[in-house]
Each structure stands twice: as structure tokens, then as C-alpha cells.
C-alpha positions as CSV (number, residue, x, y, z in Angstrom):
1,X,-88.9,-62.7,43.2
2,X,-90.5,-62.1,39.6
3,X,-89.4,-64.5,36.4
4,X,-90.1,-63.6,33.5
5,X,-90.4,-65.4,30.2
6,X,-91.5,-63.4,26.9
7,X,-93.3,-64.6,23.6
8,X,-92.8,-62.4,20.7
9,X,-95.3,-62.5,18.1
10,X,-94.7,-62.1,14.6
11,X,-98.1,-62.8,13.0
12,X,-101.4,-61.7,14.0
13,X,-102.8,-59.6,16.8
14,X,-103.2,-60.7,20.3
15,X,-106.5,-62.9,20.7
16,X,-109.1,-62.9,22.9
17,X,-108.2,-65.3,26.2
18,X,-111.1,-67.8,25.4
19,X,-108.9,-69.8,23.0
20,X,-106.0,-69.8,25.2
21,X,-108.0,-71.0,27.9
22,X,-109.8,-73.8,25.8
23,X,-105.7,-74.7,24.6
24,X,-105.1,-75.5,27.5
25,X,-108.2,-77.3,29.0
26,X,-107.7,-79.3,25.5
27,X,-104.3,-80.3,27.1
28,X,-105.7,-81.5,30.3
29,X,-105.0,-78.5,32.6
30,X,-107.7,-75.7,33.3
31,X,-107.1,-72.6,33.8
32,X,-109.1,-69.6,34.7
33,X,-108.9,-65.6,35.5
34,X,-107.9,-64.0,38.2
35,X,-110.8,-61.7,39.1
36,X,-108.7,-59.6,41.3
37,X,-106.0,-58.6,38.7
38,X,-108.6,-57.8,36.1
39,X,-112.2,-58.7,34.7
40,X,-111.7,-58.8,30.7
41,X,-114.2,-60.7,28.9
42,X,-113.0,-64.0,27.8
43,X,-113.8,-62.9,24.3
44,X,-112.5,-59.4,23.8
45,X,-109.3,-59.2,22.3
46,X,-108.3,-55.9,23.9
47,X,-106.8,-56.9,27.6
48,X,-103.8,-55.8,28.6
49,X,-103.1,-57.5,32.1
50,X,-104.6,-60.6,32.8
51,X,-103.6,-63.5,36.0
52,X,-104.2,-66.8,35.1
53,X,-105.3,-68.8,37.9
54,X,-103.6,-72.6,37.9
55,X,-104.4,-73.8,40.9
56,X,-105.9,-73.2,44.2
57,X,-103.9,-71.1,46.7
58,X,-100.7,-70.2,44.6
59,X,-100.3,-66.9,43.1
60,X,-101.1,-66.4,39.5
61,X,-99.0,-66.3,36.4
62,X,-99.4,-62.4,35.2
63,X,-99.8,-61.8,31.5
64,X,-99.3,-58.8,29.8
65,X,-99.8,-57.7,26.6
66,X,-97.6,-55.1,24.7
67,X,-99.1,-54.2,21.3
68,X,-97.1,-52.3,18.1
69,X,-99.4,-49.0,18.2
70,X,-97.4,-47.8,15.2
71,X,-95.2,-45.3,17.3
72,X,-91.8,-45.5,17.4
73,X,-91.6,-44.4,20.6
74,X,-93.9,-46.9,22.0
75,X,-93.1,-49.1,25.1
76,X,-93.1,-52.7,22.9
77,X,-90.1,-50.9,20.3
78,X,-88.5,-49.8,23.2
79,X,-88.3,-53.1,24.6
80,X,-87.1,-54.3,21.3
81,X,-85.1,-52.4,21.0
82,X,-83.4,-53.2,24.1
83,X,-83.2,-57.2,23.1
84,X,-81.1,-56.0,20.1
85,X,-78.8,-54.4,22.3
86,X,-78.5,-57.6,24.2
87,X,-77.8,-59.7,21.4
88,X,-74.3,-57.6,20.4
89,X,-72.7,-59.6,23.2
90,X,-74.3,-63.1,21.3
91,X,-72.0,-64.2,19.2
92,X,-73.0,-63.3,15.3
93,X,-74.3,-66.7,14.2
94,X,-76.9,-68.1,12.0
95,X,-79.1,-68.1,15.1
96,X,-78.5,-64.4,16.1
97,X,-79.4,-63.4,13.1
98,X,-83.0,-64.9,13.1
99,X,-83.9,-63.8,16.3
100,X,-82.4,-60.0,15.1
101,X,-85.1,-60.8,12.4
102,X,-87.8,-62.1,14.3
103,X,-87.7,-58.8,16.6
104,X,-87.7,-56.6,14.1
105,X,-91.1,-58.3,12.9
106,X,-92.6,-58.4,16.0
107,X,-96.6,-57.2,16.1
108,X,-97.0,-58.1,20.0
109,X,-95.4,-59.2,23.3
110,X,-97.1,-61.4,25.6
111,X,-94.8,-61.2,28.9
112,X,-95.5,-63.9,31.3
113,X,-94.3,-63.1,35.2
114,X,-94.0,-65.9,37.9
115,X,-93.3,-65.7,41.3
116,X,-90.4,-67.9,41.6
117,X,-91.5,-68.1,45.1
118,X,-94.6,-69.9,44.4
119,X,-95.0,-71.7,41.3
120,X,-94.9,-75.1,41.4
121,X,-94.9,-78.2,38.4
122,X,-98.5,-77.2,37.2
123,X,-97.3,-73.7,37.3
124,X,-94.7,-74.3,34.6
125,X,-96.9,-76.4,32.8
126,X,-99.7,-74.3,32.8
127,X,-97.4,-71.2,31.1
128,X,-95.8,-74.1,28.9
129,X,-99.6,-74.3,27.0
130,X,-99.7,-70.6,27.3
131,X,-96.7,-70.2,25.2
132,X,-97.3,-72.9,23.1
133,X,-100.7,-71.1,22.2
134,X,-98.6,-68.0,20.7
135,X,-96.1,-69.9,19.3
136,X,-98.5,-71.9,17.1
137,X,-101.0,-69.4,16.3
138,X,-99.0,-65.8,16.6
139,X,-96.0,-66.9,15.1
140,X,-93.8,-66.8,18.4
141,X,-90.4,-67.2,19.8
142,X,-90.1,-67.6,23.4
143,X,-87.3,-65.8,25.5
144,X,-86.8,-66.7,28.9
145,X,-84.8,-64.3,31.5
146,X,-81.3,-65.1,32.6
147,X,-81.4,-68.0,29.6
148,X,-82.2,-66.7,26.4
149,X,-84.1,-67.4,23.0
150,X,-85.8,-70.7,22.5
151,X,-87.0,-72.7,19.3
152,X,-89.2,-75.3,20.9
153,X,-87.5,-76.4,23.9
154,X,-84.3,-76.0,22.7
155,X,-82.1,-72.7,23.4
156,X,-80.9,-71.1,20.2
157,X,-79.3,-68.2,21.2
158,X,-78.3,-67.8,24.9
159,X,-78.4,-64.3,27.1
160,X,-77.0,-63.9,30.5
């Protein structure tokens, strides 16, 4: 079964994979590519699907990458939009409003999907310096699926 955890981006644009990579081989655990989800080049910033490879013999974390393309209409506002409609059930705190805020400034979405069937310690640890990454560089706020909105490792604004 599929888990997902988001990181919505409020500054920049999505980077090339190289620094992510480095982040994270700076933090003790290297990661690479999966070659047989796709073959972007570690320095082009225009990937949309990536795996990232943790360890030998487990399946890889899945990245993707939705971008604001300026449409309404397109899937990341959707997907926003959606989040919004979540949070009505949130009660209207301090909190709520801030991540009402932060999606309505979004540039990018990096979703992250593990197979909960497969992941292990290094697993979570290896898409705890992915995350980091955005949120230190991109400006993000990391939502997790079945818990809700976090501000570091603390949950801010919880979503069944």
C-alpha cells in the first residue's frame, strides 16, 4: 500500500536532484536514482518523476513533481484546491489559517510515495533529508497523509 507525504513549496522553483542528493550524502546517507523509473540528469531541473534508491533490494521512494504552469485549471491548483476543502473540517485556528496561506502561495509540490510494505528505518530517514532539503531551500511545509500539516516535526494542524 502507497503513503504519501507532500512538501509544498512556497519559494523558488523545483531544483535539479544533484543538491538533494549531495543533502543527503552531507547527512551521512547516500542516495541515488532509480534507472528504471526515469533517467533525468542529475542537473536538469525539469524532472517530473524520479525513485530514489536508499538501499539495496527495497523499493524506491517515488518523487514527483507538480509545478504552478500559470493555469488555473492545472493539476497542482487542483490539488490545492482540494487541501482547502480538507481544512473546513480543521478547526479555524491560528494554525489553519497559515497553512490556508501557505497553499495559496504555493509555486510547487514535491509528493513523496512509499510502499508502506517495504520501507524500512533508512527509508524514513532517507525521505526525512528529502524533505528537509525543500523545507530549507523551497520554503516548505510538509503534509503527511492520514496525519496532517507539520512545522518541523511537530503537527500543527491535523487531517484525518
Amino acid at each position: 500500500m502507497g503513503y504519501y507525504v507532500r512538501a509544498f513549496c512556497t519559494q523558488g522553483q523545483p531544483p535539479p536532484l544533484r543538491p538533494v542528493l549531495d543533502f543527503s550524502a552531507e547527512r551521512g546517507l547516500r542516495l541515488a536514482l532509480d534507472p528504471e523509473v526515469s533517467r533525468p540528469a542529475l542537473d536538469d531541473d525539469n524532472w517530473e518523476q524520479v525513485g530514489i534508491v536508499y538501499k539495496d533490494n527495497k523499493a524506491p521512494i517515488l518523487l514527483e513533481v507538480s509545478r504552478d504552469d500559470g493555469d488555473d485549471e492545472s493539476l497542482m491548483r487542483e490539488e490545492i484546491r482540494e487541501f482547502i476543502e480538507f481544512l473546513e473540517d480543521a478547526p479555524n485556528k491560528k494554525n489553519r489559517r497559515r497553512v490556508e496561506k501557505m497553499l495559496r502561495n504555493t509555486r510547487f509540490i514535491v509528493a513523496a510515495q512509499l510502499l508502506t510494505s517495504d520501507i524500512d528505518e533508512d527509508g524514513y530517514a532517507a525521505l526525512g533529508h528529502v524533505l528537509t532539503y525543500f523545507v530549507d531551500n523551497n520554503g516548505a511545509m510538509i503534509q503527511a497523509d492520514g496525519e496532517g500539516f507539520y512545522e518541523g516535526d511537530k503537527i500543527i494542524v491535523e487531517l484525518d
